[in-house]
C-alpha positions in Angstrom: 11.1 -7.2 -21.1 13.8 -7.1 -23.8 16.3 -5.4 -21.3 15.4 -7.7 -18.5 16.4 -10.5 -20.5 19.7 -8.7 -21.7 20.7 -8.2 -17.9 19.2 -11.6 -16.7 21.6 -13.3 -19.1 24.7 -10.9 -18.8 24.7 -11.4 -14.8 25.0 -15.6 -15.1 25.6 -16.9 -11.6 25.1 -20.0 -9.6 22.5 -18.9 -8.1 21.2 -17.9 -11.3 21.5 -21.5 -12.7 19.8 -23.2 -9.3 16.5 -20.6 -10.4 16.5 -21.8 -13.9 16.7 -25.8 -12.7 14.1 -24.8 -10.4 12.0 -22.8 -13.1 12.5 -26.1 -15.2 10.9 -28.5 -12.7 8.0 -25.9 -12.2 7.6 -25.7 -15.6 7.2 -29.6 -16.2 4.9 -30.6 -13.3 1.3 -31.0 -14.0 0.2 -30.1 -10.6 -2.6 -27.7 -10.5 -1.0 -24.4 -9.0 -2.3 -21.0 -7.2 -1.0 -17.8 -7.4 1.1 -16.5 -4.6 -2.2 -14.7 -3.7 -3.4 -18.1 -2.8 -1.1 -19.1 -0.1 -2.7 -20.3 2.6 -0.9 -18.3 5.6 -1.7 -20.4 8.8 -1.5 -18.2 12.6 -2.7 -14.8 11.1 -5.9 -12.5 11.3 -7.4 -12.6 7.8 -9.0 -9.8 6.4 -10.1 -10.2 2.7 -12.3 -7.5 1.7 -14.0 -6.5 -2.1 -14.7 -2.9 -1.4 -17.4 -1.0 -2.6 -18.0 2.4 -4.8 -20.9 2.9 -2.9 -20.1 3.5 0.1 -16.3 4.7 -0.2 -14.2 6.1 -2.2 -10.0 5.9 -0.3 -8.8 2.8 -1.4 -6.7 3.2 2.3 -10.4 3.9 4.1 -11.3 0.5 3.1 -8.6 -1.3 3.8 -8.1 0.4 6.9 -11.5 1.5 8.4 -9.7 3.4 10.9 -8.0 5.5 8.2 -9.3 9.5 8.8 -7.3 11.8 7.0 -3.6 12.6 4.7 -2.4 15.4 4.7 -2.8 17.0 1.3 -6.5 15.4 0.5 -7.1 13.8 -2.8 -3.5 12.7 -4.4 -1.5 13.5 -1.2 0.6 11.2 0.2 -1.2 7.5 1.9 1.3 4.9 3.1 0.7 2.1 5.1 2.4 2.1 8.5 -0.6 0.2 10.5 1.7 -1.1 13.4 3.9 1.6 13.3 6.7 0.6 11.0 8.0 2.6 8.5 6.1 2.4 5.5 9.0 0.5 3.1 8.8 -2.3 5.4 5.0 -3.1 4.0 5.2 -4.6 0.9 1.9 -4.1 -2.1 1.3 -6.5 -4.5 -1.1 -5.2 -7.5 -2.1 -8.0 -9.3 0.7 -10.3 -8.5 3.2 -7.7 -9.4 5.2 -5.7 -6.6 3.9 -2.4 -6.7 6.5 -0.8 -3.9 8.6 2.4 -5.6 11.6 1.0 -6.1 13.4 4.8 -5.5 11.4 5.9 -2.2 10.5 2.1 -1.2 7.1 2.3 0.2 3.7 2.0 -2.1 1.4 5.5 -2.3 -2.3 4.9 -2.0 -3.3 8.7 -2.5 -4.4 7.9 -6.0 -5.7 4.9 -5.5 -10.0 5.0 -5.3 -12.7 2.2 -4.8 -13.7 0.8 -7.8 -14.7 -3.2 -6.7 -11.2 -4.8 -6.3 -10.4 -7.9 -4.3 -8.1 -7.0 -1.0 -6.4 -9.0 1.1 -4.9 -8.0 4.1 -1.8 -10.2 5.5 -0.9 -9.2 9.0 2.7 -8.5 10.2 5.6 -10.8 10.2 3.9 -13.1 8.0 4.5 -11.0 5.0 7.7 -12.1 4.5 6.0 -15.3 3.1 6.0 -12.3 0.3 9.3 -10.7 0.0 12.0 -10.1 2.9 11.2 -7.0 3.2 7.7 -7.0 4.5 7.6 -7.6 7.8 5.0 -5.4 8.6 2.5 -7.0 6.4 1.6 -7.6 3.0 -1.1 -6.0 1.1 -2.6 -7.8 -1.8 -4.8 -6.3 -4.6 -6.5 -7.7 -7.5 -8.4 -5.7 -10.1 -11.7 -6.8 -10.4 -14.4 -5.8 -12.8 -18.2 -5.9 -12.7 -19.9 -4.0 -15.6 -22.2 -1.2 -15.2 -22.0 2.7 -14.1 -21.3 4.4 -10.9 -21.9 8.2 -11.1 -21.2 10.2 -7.4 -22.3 13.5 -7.2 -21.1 16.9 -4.4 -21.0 19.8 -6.4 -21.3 18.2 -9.7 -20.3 15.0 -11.1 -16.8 14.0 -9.5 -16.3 10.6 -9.7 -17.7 8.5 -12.6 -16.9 4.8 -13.4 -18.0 2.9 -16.6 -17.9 -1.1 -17.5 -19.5 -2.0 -20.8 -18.1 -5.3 -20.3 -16.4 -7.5 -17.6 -13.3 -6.8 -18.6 -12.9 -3.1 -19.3 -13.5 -0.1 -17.3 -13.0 3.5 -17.4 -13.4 6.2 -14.1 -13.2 9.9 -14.2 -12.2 11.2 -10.7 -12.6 15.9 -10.6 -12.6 17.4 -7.5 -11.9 20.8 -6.0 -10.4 20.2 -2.6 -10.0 24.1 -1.9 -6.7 25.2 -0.7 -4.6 21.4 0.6 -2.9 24.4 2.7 -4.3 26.4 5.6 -1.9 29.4 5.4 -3.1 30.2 1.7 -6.8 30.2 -0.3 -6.1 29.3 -3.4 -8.3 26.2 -4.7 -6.7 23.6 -5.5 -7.9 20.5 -7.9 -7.3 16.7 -8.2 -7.8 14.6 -11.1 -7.5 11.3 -12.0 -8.1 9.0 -15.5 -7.6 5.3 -15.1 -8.7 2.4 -17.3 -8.6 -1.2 -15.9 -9.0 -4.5 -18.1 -9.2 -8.0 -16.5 -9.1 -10.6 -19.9 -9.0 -14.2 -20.0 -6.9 -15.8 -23.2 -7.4 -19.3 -22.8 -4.8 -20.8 -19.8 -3.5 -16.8 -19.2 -5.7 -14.5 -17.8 -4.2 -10.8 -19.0 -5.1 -7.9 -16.1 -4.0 -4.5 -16.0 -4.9 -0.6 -15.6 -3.3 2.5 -16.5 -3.7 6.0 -14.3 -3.1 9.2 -15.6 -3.5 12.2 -12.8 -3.0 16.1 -12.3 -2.7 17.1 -8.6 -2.7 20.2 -7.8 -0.4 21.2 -4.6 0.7 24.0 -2.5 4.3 25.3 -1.0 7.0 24.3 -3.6 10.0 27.0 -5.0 10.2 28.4 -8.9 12.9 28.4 -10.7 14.7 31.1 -8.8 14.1 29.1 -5.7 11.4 31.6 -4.5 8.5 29.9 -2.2 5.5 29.7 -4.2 1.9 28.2 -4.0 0.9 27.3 -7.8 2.4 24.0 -7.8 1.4 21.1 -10.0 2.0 17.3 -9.9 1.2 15.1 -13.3 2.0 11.2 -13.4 1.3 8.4 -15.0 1.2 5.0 -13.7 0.2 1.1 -15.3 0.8 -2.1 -13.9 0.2 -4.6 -16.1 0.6 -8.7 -15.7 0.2 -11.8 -17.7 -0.6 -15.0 -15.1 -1.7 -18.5 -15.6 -1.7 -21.5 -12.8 2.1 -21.5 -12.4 3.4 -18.0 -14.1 3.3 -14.2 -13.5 5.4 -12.1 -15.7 4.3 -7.8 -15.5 5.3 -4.8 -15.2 4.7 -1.9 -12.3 5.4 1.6 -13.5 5.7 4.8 -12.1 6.2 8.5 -13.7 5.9 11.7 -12.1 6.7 15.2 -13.3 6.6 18.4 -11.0 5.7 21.7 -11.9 6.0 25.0 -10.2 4.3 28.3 -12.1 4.0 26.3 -15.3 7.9 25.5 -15.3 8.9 21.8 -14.8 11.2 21.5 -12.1 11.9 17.8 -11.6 10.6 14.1 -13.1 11.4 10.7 -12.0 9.9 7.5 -13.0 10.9 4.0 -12.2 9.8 0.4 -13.0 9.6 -3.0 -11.7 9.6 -5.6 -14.1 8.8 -9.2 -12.2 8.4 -13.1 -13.4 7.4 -15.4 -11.1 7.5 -19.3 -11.2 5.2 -21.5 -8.6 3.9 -24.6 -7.5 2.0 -26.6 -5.4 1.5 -29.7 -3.6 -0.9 -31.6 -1.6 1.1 -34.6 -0.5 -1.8 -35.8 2.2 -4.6 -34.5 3.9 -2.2 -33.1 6.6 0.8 -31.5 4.5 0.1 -29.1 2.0 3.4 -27.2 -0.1 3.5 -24.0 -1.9 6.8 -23.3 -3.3 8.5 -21.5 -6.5 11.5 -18.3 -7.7 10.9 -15.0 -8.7 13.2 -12.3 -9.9 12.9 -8.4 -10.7 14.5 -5.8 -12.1 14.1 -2.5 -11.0 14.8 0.8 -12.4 14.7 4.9 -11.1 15.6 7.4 -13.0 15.8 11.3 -13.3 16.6 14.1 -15.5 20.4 12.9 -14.9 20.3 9.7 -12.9 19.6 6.2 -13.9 19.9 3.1 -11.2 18.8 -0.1 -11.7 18.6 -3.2 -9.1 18.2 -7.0 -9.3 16.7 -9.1 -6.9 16.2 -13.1 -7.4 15.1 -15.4 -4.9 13.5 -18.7 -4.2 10.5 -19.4 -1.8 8.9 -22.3 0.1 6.0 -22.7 2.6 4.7 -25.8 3.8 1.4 -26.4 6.0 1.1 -29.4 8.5 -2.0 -29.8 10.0 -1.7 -32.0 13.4 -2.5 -31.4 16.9 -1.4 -28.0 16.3 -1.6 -26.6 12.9 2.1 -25.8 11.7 3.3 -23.1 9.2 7.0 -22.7 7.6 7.9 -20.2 5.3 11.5 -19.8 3.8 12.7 -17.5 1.7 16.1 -17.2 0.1 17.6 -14.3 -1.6 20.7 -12.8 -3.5 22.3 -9.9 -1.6 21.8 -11.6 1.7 17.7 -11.1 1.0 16.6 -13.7 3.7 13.5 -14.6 5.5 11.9 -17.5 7.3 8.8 -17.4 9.1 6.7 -20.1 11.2 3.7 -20.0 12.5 1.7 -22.2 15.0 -2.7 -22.4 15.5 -4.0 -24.4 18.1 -7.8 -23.6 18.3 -8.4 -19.7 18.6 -4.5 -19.2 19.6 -2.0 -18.7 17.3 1.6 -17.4 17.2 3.9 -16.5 14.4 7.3 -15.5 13.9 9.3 -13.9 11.7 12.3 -11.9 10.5 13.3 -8.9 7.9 16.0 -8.2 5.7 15.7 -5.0 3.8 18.0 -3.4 1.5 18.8 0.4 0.5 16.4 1.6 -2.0 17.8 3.5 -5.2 17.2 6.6 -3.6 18.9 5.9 -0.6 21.6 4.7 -2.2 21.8 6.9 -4.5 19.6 10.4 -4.4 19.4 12.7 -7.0 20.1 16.4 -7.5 18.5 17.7 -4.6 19.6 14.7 -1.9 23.0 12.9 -1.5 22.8 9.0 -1.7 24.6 6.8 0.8 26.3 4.0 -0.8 27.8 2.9 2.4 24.5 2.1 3.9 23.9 -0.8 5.5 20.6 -2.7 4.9 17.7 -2.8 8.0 17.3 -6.4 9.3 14.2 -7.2 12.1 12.1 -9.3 13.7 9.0 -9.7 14.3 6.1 -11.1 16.5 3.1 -12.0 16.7 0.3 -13.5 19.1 -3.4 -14.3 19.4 -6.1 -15.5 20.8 -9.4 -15.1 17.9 -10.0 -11.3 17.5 -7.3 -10.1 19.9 -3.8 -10.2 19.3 -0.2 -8.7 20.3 2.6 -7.7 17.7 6.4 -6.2 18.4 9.1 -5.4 15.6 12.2 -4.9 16.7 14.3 -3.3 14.0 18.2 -2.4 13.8 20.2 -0.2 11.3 17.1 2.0 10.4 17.6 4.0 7.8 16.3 7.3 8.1 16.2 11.1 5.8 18.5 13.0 7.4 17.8 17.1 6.3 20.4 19.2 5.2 22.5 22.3 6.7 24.5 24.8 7.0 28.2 24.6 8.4 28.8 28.5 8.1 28.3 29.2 4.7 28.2 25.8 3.8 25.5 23.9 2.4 25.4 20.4 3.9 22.7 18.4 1.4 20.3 16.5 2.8 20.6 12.4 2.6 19.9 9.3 4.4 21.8 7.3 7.3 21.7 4.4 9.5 20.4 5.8 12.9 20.1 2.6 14.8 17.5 0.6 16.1 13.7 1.1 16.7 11.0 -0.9 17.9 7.4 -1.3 17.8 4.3 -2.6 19.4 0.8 -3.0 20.5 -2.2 -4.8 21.0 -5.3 -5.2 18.2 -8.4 -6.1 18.3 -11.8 -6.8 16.0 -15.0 -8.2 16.7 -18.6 -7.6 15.6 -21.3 -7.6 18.2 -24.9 -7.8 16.1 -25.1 -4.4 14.1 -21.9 -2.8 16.3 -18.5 -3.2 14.7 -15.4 -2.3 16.9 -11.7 -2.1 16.1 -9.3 -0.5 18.2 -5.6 -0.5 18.2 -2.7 0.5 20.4 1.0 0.9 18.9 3.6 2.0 21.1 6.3 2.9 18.3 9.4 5.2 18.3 8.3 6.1 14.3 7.2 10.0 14.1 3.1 10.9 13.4 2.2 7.1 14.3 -1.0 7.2 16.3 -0.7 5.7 19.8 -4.3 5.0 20.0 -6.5 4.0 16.3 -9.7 2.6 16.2 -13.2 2.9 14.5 -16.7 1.7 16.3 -19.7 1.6 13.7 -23.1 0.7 13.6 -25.4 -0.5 11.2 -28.9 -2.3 10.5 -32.0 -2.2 7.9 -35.0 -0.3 8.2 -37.4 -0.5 5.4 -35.1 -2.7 3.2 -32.6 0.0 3.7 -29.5 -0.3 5.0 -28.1 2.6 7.5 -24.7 3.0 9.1 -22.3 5.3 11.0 -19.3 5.5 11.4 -16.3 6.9 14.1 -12.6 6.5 13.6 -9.9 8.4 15.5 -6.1 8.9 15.5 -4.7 10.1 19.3 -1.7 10.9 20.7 0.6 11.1 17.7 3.9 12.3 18.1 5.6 15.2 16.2 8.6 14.4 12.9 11.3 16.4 13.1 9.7 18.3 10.6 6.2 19.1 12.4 7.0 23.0 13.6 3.9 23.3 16.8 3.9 25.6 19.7 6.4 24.5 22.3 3.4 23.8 24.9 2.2 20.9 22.3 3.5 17.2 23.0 1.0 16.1 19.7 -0.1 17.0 16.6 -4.1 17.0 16.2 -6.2 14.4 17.1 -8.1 13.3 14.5 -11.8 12.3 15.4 -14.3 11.4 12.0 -17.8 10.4 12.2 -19.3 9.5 8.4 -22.8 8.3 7.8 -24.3 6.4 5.2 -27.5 5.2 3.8 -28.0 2.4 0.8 -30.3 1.8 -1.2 -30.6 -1.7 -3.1 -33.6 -1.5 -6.2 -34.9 -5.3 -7.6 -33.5 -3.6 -11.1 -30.0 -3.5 -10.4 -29.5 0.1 -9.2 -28.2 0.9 -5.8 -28.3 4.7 -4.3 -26.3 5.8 -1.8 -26.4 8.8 0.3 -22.8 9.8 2.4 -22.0 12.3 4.8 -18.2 12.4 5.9 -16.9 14.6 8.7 -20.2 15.4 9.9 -19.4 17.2 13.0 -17.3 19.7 11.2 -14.0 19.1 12.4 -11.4 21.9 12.0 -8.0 20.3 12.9 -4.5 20.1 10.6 -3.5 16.2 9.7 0.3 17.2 9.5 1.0 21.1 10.4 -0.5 23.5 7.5 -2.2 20.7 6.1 -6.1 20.5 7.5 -8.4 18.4 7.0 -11.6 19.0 4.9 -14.5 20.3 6.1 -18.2 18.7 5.6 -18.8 17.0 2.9 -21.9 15.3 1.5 -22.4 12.9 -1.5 -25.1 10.9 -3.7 -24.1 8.1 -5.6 -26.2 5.7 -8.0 -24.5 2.5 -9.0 -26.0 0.5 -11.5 -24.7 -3.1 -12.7 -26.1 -4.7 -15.7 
């Protein structure tokens, strides 16, 4: 944090000495605070989940139990884009720290596995309650720790988790994923070391956990720019924060190095360092306020490129509870980073609004050797609503100045390098809904967005119940109508890429001694389709899997 501080104090500003007043009065006050996990966000569907080893292993599949397939299978690419936004415009929070790349802007779930953390789920335009830059939600995670083992078995032992205490684990993920490409046969392997602590020291609780990973990858070009298949991604990545009641202070870090026939080709890595001041109050039984500054620096480098970015900001949400239930959420930012959001519940309605302001990224702004930055960019700015009535509810995002990767070409001879631009305004929109009739589950969604490989219709129906004092589910999800990037080569006759159609089932087992066996089967009708174009999906796949907490 040494730098942080070096920069913090070099930069002094007015707005600079309005966040230390502020952090001043937070400081003094003696009122019990939350964290900003714990805002209470009023005219939204919640959707707070602590998944579970046992039964999956995507961190994205249990967030979003319509999720089927990425392209590239274990350690390929997973972004959130839900209701068909671009995925920069959802922001992740990893135990209170902003976990977003601050080069590429979005957050990548593809190595990211179930291991018993705490999700929550806040929908659309009320993420900017989080950061101006979320309107399309806000995804919160908190590592969690229960001790015990979890051993899951295919072909061998390929995922293994170990907690000798409450606050320290270890898991082992191996896998063969044969060839992530379906014009070649060579196998290809993911794997995946992380380490998670969750420690209270007296008024600070201390929670972290550090990933090492090796993912192996098809279709990249050697040194002599020749196309070749033995290609080889290894990163590391930690996010580590000190909280108490009215202070988070961390760290999200990111490092990646790629490799093609044993020769490294390109490495990037980039930080977020965060500190965070909060507070609330309960002035009645009717008004409740949640309010507070944070400030980040962020970093991306390369083998010859080093950016850096500072964002600072102050926040405040207040509740009203009277005939109708009354949310306002304000955030102001430097650079123009703005947001204000309100929201209205009156019985099973509710209705929220809100609006975006999101800025270049580093990489945008600035590429690196193989893509041109854009300085000249001008930042996306949106708007967003949102209305319900209990489990059904209708969202649109209207977005202008998008920016957008742009490829490169030729002019002749000349090589025109690929970069990014503002191509001017999209929007998005649709309808969801949720519900749970006795053992049936249905969620279906419809987004009607002008965003490349979104799925027009998304849903999963499941069923469960317990026979035997065993519990036995299946599960559908599908992704239809989803239409082609600029980038997706298919026969002229196609309109789409694949539907994707996944039916999983499961059986679990709970034992009086603490041990609970579970039997999956995913993609059990053998589908044979491609996620992305030369990327298919995985064929049948079975797994046992014996938890045991102690």
């Amino acid at each position: 944090m040494n730098k942080f501080n070096k920069n913090f104090h070099l930069n002094m500003s007015p707005m600079y000495a309005v966040f230390f007043f502020m952090l001043f009065m937070l400081w003094a006050s003696e009122t019990k605070a939350n964290d900003v996990e714990e805002v209470i966000v009023v005219a939204q569907q919640e959707n707070t989940i602590k998944t579970d080893p046992v039964t999956s292993s995507s961190l994205m599949s249990a967030i979003m139990p319509a999720f089927t397939w990425n392209a590239g299978g274990y350690g390929g690419f997973i972004g959130y884009n839900e209701r068909g936004a671009q995925t920069s415009h959802t922001s992740v929070i990893v135990n209170g720290i902003p976990a977003n790349d601050p080069g590429a802007g979005w957050y990548d779930f593809g190595h990211d596995f179930v291991n018993g953390q705490t999700v929550k789920v806040v929908s659309g335009a009320n993420g900017v309650l989080y950061g101006s830059g979320s309107i399309a939600g806000t995804i919160l995670i908190q590592d969690t720790i229960e001790r015990g083992i979890t051993l899951r078995v295919e072909d061998g032992v390929n995922y293994a988790r170990v907690a000798p205490i409450d606050q320290l684990e270890f898991s082992v993920v191996s896998d063969s994923m044969g060839s992530v490409r379906s014009d070649n046969n060579e196998e290809d392997n993911y794997e995946n070391k992380t380490a998670r602590f969750n420690v209270d020291a007296g008024k600070f609780n201390i929670v972290g956990k550090f990933t090492e990973y090796d993912y192996d990858y098809d279709n990249c070009f050697d040194d002599q720019f020749e196309s070749t298949n033995n290609c080889l991604q290894s990163g590391v990545r930690y996010n580590i924060a000190t909280r108490s009641d009215n202070i988070t202070i961390g760290r999200n870090y990111v490092e990646s190095e790629y490799f093609s026939d044993t020769v490294l080709n390109y490495t990037n890595k980039s930080y977020t360092d965060f500190v965070r001041f909060s507070n609330e109050k309960i002035l009645s039984d009717k008004v409740y306020i949640f309010y507070g500054v944070d400030a980040d620096q962020r970093s991306y480098k390369t083998q010859h490129f080093s950016h850096n970015d500072e964002n600072y900001g102050a926040f405040f949400t207040a509740n009203v509870r009277m005939l109708v239930d009354l949310n306002i959420g304000i955030r102001q930012g430097n650079d123009n980073q703005n947001a204000v959001r309100v929201g209205a519940e009156l019985g099973n309605w509710f209705f929220n609004v809100g609006n975006s302001f999101r800025k270049p990224t580093l990489y945008e702004k600035f590429g690196d050797e193989f893509v041109d930055g854009n300085k000249a960019l001008a930042s996306e700015e949106g708007i967003g609503y949102e209305l319900g009535f209990g489990v059904l509810s209708a969202f649109k995002f209207d977005f202008k100045e998008t920016i957008e990767y742009v490829d490169g070409f030729y002019i002749g001879e000349l090589w025109v390098p690929p970069t990014y631009q503002n191509t001017g305004s999209y929007t998005t929109e649709g309808i969801r809904f949720a519900n749970v009739f006795g053992p049936f589950a249905v969620n279906l969604k419809y987004t009607k967005s002008d965003q490349p490989r979104v799925p027009k219709y998304m849903g999963m129906l499941s069923w469960q119940d317990n026979f035997f004092n065993t519990n036995f589910r299946i599960k559908y999800a599908f992704s239809l109508d989803r239409k082609p990037s600029a980038f997706d080569i298919i026969p002229q006759d196609k309109l789409f890429l694949d539907d994707l159609h996944k039916v999983n089932f499961y059986i679990t087992k709970k034992l009086n001694n603490g041990i609970t066996l579970g039997f999956k089967a995913e993609n059990i009708t053998n589908e044979q389709v491609e996620v992305v174009p030369f990327y298919p999906v995985e064929g049948r796949e079975m797994y046992l899997t014996l938890d045991y907490k102690w």
